[in-house]
C-alpha positions as CSV (number, residue, x, y, z in Angstrom):
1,X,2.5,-18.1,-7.5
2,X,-1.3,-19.4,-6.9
3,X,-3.6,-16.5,-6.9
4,X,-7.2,-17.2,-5.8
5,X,-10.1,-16.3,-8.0
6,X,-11.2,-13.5,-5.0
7,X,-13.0,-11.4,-8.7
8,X,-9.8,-8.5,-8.0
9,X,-9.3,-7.8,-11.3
10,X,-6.5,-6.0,-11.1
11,X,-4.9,-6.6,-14.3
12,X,-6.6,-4.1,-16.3
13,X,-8.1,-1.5,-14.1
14,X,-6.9,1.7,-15.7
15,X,-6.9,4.8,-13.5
16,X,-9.8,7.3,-15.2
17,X,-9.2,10.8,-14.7
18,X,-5.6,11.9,-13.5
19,X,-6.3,14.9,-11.7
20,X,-5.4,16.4,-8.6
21,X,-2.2,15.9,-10.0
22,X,1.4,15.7,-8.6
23,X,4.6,17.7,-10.0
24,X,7.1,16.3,-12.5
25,X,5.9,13.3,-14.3
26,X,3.8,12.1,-11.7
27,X,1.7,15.4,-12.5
28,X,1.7,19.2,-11.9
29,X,1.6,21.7,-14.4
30,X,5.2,24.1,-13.6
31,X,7.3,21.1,-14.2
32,X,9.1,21.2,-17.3
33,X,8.1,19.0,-20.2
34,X,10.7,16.0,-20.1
35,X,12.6,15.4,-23.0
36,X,11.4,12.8,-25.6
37,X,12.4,9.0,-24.6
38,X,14.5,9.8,-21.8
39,X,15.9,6.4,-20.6
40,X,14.0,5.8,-16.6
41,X,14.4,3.7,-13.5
42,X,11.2,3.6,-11.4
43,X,10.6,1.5,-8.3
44,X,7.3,2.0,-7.2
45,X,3.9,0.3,-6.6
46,X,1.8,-0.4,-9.6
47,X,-1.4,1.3,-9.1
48,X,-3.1,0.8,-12.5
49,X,-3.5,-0.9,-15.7
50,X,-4.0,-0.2,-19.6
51,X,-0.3,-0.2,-19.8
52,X,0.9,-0.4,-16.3
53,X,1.1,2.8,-14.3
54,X,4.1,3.0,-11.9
55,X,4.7,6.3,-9.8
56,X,1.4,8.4,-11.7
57,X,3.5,7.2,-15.3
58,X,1.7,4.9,-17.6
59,X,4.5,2.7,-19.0
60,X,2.8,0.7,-22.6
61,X,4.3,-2.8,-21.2
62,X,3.7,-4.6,-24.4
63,X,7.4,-5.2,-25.1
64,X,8.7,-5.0,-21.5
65,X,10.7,-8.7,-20.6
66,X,8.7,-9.4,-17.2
67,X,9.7,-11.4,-14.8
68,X,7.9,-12.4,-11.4
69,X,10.0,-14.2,-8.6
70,X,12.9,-14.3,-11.2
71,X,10.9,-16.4,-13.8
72,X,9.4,-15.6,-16.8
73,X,5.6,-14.3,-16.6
74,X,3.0,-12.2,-19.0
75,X,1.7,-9.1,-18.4
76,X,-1.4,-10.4,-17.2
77,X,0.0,-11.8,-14.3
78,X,1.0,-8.5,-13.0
79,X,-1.4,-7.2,-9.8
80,X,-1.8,-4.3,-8.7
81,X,-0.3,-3.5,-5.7
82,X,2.9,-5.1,-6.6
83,X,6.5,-3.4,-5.7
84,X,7.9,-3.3,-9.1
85,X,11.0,-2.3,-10.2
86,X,11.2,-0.7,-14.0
87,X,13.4,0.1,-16.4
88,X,12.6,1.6,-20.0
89,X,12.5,5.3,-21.4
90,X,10.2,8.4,-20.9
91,X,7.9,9.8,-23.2
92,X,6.5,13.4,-23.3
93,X,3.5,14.5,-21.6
94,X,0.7,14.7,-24.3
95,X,-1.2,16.4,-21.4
96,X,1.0,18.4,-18.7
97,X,-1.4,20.0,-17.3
98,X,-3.2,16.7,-16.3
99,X,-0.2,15.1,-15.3
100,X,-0.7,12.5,-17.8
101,X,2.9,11.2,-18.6
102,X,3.5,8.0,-20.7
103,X,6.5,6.3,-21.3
104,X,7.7,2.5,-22.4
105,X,8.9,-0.4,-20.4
106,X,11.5,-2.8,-21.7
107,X,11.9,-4.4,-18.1
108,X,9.4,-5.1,-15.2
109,X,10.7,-6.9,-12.1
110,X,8.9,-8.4,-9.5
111,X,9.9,-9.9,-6.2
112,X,7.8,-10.8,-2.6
113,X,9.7,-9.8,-0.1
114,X,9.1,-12.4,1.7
115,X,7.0,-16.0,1.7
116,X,6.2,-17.6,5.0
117,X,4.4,-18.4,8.1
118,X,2.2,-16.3,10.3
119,X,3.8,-16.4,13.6
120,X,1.5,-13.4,15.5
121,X,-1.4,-11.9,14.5
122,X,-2.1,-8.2,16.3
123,X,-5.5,-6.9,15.4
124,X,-5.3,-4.0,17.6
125,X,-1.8,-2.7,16.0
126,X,-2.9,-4.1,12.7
127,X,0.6,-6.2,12.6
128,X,1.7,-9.9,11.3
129,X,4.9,-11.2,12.1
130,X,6.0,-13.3,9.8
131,X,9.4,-15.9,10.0
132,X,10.7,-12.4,12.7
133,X,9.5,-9.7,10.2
134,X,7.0,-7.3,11.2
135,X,4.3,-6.9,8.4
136,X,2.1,-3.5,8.8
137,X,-1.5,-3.6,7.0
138,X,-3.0,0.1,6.4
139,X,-5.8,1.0,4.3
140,X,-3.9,0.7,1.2
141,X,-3.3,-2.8,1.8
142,X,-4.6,-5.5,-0.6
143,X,-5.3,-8.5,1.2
144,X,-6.0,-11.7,-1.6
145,X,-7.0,-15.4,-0.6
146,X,-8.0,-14.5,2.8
147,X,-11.4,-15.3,4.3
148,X,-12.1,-11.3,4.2
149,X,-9.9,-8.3,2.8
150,X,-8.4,-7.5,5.8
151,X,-6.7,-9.2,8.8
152,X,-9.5,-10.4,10.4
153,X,-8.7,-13.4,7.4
154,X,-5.9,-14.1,8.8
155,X,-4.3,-16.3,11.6
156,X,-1.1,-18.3,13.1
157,X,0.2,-20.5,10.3
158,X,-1.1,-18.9,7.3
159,X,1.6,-18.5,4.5
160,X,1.5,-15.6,3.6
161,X,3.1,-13.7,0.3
162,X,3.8,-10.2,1.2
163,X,4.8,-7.5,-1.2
164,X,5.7,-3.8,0.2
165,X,7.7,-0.8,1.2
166,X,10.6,-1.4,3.9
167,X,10.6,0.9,7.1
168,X,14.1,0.8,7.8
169,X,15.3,1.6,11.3
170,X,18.5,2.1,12.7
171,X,18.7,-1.3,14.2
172,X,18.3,-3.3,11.3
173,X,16.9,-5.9,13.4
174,X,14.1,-4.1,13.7
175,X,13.3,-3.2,10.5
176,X,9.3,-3.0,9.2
177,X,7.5,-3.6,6.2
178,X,4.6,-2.0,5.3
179,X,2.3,-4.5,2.7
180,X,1.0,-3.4,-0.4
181,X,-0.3,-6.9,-1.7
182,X,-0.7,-9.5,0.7
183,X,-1.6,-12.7,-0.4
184,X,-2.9,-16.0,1.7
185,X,-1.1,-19.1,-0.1
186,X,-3.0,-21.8,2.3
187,X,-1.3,-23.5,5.7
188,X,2.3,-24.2,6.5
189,X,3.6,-27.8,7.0
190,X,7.1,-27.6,8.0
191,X,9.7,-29.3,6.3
192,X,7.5,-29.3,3.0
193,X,6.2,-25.8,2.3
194,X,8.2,-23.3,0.7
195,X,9.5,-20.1,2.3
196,X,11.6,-17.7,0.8
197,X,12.8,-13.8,2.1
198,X,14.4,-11.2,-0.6
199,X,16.8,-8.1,0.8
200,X,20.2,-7.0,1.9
201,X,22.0,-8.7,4.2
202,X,22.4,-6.6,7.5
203,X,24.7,-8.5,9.5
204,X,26.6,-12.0,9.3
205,X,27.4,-14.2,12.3
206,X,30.5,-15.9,12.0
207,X,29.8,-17.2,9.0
208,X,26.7,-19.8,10.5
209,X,23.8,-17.7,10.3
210,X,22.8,-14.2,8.7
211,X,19.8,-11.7,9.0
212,X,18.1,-9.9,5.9
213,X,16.6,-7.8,8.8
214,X,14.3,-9.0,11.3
215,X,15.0,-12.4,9.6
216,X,17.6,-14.5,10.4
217,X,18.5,-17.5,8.5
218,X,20.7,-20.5,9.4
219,X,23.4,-21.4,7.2
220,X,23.4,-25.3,6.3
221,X,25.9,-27.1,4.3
222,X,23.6,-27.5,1.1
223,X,22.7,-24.0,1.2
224,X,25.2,-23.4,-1.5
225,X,26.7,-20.0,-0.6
226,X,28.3,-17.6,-3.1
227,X,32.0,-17.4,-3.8
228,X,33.5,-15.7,-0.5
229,X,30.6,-16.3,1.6
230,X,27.3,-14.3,2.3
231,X,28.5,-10.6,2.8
232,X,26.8,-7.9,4.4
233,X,25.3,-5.8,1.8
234,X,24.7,-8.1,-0.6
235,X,21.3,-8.1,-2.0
236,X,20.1,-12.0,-1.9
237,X,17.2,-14.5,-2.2
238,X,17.4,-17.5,0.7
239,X,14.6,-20.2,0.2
240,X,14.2,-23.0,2.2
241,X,11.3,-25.4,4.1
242,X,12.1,-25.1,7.8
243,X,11.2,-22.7,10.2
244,X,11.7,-22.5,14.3
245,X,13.3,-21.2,17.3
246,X,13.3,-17.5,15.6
247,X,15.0,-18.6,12.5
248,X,14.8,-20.6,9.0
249,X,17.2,-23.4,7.5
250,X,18.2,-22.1,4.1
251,X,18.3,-24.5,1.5
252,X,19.9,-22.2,-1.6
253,X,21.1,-18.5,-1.0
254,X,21.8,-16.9,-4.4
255,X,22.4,-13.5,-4.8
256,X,20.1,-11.5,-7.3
257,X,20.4,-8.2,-9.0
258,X,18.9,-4.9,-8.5
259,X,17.6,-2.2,-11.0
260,X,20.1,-0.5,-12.6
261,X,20.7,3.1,-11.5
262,X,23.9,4.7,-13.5
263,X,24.9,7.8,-13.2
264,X,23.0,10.6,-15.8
265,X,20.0,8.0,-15.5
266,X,16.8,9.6,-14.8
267,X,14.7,7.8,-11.6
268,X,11.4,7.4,-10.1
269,X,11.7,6.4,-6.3
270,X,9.1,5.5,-3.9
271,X,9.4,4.6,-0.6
272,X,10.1,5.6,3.5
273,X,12.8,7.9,4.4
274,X,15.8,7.0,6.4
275,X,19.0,8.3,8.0
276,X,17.8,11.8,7.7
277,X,20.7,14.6,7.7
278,X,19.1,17.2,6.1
279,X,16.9,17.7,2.9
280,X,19.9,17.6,0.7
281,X,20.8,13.9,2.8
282,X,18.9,11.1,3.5
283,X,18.4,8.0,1.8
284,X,15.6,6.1,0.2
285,X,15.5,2.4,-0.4
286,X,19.2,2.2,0.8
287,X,19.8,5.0,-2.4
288,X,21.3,8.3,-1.1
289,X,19.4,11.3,-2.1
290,X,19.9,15.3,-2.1
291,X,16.4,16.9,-2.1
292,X,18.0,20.7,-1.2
293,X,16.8,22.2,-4.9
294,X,14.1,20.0,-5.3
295,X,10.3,21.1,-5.8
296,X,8.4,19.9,-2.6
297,X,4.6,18.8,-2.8
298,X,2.4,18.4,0.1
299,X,5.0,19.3,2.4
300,X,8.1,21.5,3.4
301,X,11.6,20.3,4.3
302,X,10.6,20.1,8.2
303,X,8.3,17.5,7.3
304,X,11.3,15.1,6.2
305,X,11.6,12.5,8.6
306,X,12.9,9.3,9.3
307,X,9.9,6.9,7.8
308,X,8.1,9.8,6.5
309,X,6.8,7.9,2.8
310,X,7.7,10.2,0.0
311,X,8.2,9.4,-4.3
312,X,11.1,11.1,-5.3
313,X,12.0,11.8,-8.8
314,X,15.4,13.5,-10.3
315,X,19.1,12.1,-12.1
316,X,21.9,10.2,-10.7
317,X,24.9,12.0,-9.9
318,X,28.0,10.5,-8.8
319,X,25.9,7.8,-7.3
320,X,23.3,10.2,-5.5
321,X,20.0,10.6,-6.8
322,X,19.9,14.4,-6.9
323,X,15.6,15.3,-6.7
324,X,14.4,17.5,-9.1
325,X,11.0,17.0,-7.0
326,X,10.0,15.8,-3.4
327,X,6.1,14.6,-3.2
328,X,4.9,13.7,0.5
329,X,2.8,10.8,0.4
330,X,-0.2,10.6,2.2
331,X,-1.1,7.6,4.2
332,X,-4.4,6.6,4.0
333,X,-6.7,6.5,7.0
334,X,-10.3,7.1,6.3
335,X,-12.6,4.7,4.9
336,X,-16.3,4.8,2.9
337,X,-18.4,2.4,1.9
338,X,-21.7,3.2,0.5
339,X,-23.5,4.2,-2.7
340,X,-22.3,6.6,-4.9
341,X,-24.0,10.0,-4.7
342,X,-23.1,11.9,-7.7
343,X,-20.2,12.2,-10.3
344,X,-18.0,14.5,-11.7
345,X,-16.2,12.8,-14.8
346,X,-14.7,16.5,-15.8
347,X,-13.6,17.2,-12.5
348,X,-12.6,13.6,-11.9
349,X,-14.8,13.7,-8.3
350,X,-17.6,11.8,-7.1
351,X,-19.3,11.3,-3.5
352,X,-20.6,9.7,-1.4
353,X,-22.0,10.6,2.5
354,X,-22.1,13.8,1.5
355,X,-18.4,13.8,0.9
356,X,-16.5,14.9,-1.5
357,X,-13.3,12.0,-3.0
358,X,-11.0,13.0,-5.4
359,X,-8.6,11.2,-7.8
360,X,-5.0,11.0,-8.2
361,X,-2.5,9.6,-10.9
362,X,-2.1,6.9,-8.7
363,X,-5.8,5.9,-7.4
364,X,-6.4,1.8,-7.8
365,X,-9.0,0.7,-9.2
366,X,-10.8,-2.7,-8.4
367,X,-14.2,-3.9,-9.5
368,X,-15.5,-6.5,-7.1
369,X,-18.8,-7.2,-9.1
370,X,-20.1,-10.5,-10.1
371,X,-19.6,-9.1,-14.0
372,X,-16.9,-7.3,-13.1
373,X,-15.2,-4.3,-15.7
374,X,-11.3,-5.0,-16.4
375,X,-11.1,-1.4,-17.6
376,X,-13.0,-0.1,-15.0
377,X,-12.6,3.8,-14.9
378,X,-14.9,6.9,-13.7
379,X,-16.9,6.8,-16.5
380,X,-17.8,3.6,-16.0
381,X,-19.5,4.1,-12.9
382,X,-23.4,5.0,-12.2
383,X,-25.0,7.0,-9.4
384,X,-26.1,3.9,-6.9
385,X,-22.9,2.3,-7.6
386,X,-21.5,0.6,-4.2
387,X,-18.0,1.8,-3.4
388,X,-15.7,1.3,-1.1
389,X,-13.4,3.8,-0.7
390,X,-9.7,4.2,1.1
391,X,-8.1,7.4,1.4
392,X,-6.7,10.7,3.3
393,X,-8.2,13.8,3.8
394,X,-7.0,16.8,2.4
395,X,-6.8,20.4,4.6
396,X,-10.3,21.2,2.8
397,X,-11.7,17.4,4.1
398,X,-11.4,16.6,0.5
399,X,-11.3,12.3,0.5
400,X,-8.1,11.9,-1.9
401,X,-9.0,8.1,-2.6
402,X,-6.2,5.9,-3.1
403,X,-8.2,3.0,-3.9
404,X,-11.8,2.8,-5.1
405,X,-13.4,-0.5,-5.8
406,X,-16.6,-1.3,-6.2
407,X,-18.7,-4.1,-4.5
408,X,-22.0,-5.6,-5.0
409,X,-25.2,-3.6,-4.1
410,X,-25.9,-3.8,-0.3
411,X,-27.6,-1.8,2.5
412,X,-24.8,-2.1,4.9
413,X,-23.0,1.8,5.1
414,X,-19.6,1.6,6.7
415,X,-17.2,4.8,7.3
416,X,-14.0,4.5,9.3
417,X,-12.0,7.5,10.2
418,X,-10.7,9.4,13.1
419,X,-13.2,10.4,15.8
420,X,-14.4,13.9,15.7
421,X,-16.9,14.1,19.0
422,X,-19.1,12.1,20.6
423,X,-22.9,11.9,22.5
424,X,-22.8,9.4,24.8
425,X,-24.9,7.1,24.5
426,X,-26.6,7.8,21.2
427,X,-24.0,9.7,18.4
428,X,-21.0,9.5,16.7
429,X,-19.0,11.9,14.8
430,X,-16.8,10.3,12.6
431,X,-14.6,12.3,9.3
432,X,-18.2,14.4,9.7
433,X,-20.6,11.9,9.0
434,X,-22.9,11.2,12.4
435,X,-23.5,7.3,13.3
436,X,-26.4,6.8,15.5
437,X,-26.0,4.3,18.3
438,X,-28.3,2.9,20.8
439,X,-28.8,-0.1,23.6
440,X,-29.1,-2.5,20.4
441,X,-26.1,-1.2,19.0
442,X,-22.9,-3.5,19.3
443,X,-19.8,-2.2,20.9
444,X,-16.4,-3.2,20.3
445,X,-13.3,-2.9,22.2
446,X,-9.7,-2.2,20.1
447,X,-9.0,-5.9,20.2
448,X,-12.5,-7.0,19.1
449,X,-14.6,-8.1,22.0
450,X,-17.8,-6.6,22.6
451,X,-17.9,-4.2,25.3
452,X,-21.1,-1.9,27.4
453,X,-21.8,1.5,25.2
454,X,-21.0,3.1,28.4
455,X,-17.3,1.5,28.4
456,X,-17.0,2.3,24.4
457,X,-17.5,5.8,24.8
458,X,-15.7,5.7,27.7
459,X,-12.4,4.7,25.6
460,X,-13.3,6.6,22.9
461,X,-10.9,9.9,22.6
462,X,-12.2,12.8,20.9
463,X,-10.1,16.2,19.9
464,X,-8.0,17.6,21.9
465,X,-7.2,14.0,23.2
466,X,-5.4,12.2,20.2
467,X,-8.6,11.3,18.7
468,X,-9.6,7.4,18.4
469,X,-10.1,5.4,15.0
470,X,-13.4,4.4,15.0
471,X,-15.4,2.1,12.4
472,X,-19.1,2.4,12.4
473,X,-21.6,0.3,10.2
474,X,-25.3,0.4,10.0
475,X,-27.8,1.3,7.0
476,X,-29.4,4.8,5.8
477,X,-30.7,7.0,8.1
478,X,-33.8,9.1,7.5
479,X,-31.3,12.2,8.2
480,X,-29.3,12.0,4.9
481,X,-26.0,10.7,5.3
482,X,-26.4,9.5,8.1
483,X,-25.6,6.6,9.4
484,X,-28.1,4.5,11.2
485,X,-26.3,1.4,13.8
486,X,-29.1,1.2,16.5
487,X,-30.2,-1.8,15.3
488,X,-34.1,-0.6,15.5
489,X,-34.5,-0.7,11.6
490,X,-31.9,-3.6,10.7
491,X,-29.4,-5.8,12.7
492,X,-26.1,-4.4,11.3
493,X,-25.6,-2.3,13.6
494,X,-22.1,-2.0,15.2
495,X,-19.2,0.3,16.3
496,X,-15.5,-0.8,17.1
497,X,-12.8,1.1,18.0
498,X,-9.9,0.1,15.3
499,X,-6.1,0.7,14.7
């Protein structure tokens, strides 16, 4: 795996202060105190480093056997971001009240879903396909080795490595995957660059081809099948060089092994909800789960849905995960970038815009810096600091950040968020911080081209319309916290209407 020097720094960002804390060992205070070194399964995204924190646990992964793309690798190849799947014991809470659970990991598996070619690129849905598979980008999205940390970096035939959560739908065919770490490897030559896809197989076609979703893969005579034949179900790794007409040539299909989950093991489980029957059945990464006596956070049982994201924690019983505790994930949507404001280290809350961010067990943390920190936490951070923030607002328009990383010092303010009203032609509302705009400013349509201001705020919804997602950049106002994209006092001015 090549992974370009883009100053991420992900290996040792340690999350600071775990507070606004989740239930169980991901954090709450009425959960009960879990026994000492209680053997654990835990597939989740790694958020944080100084040990490696999976699901709000901070696992010591000095002695864990790691293994990236089923070979060998050290700890410090880990990124965060990553889809991990975990296996080692769980230590008491030193601090339940904080949510601060450790634990140690003997095992720590990583695998791309997927390695291959861009075929589309949709800016307006914020969508790749890649080799058939559909590849979401949100604001939680890491996006390394492209031209910028977004998909505006990115373009028909790119390689692309993506690591994420799987959306699964009840036509396998159309099944989705939502990135966490997306990495550009450089441009695809066919017949010479490698491609790969990991998953279970969903259907097999008389025996010539087979799709791990979306992606279907030819079967060729030195693809060297296992005993029997490919079988639906199966959980395997194809690679191969060739790619067209809708499908790839496999040149090796071996089938690989997933995380153990016994029966009386104890498991961490993140990731989108599926086949929904009722709160005590639905399934989660394929794994059937009974959530009727668990604890719910952030939610009630009417909010399960069919690709509603969730972390589920509780013991295997008789092959069903049976949840002690149900936590609702939020998905991030707003976005900050500007200096920081003030701090809070007790409170574990800063701001910035006037608003107010919080921190979870599972915010990221990435220094961007030219002398960048690789144990960056809260405390390291001054008033002035540059941030750029991702997140979701809370019901009191609390920022709960899942991923702060700071950048080098700049004038340029940006905030991205749903629309709350509008002046036409002059301001913006946007998560409650007001954007001035003018005949300077620049507009931009959903797909990127620049538009009149009177079509812009002509497409742009406001409440009780579903409101439109609207980036806005400029510098400082004289009105604090304020945002300034005229383009009297600088030329940064602009406004788009996004995703």
């Amino acid at each position: 795996m090549t992974w370009t020097n883009r100053r991420l720094w992900h290996r040792s960002l340690m999350a600071p202060m775990l507070v606004a804390v989740m239930g169980g060992c991901g954090g709450g205070d009425d959960e009960p105190t879990p026994a000492a070194t209680t053997p654990v399964s835990a597939v989740g995204v790694i958020s944080a480093f100084g040990s490696v924190v999976v699901n709000g646990v901070r696992f010591n992964d000095s002695g864990a056997a790691i293994t990236i793309n089923d070979a060998a690798a050290t700890r410090e190849q880990l990124r965060v971001g990553m889809m991990v799947e975990l296996e080692g014991r769980l230590d008491r809470c030193p601090q339940p009240d904080l949510g601060v659970c450790t634990g140690q990991a003997t095992r720590i598996r990583f695998r791309n879903n997927l390695v291959g070619p861009v075929t589309t690129v949709n800016r307006l849905r914020n969508t790749l396909t890649v080799m058939g598979q559909t590849v979401e980008l949100d604001e939680e999205t890491i996006v390394d080795g492209a031209v910028v940390d977004d998909i505006g970096g990115l373009q028909v035939g790119d390689v692309v490595a993506v690591s994420g959560l799987r959306i699964r739908e009840q036509d396998r065919t159309r099944d989705r995957l939502r990135a966490r770490l997306l990495q550009r490897t450089g441009g695809f030559v066919n017949g010479t660059t490698g491609i790969s896809v990991v998953g279970e197989v969903t259907d097999v076609v008389d025996g010539t081809s087979f799709g791990i979703g979306p992606v279907r893969v030819r079967v060729q005579a030195s693809c060297g099948l296992p005993t029997g034949g490919v079988q639906r179900g199966q959980f395997v790794e194809v690679t191969g060089k060739a790619f067209g007409a809708g499908g790839f040539d496999c040149d090796r299909v071996q089938v690989r092994e997933r995380i153990g989950m016994p029966d009386a093991s104890s498991v961490e489980l993140e990731g989108y909800v599926s086949d929904v029957v009722s709160i005590g059945n639905f399934r989660l990464d394929g794994m059937g789960v009974n959530a009727a006596l668990a604890t719910l956070r952030d939610g009630t049982a009417a909010d399960l849905a069919n690709g509603r994201r969730v972390e589920v924690e509780g013991v295997v019983t008789d092959g069903v995960l049976v949840a002690s505790r149900l936590l609702f994930k939020r998905e991030a949507n707003v976005q900050l970038q500007a200096p920081m404001q003030s701090i809070d280290t007790a409170a574990g809350r800063l701001a910035l815009l006037g608003k107010v961010v919080a921190l979870t067990t599972t915010t990221q943390w990435v220094d961007q810096t030219s002398a960048p920190v690789r144990t960056l936490s809260l405390g390291d951070l001054r008033v002035g600091d540059r941030l750029d923030v991702r997140g979701a607002s809370d019901s009191a328009g609390v920022l709960v950040a899942s991923r702060i990383t700071r950048t080098e010092p700049s004038t340029l303010l940006v905030v991205k968020a749903g629309l709350d009203a509008k002046s036409p032609t002059s301001q913006l509302t946007i998560f409650g911080i007001n954007a001035l705009t003018g005949p300077q400013t620049r507009y931009r349509d959903p797909e990127g081209n620049l538009i009149s201001a009177t079509d812009f705020y002509a497409l742009a919804q406001v409440p009780p319309a579903v409101p439109s997602v609207v980036r806005a950049q400029g510098v400082a106002a004289t009105v604090a916290n304020t945002v300034d994209a005229t383009r009297t006092s600088s030329n940064r001015g602009e406004v788009e209407i996004a995703r």
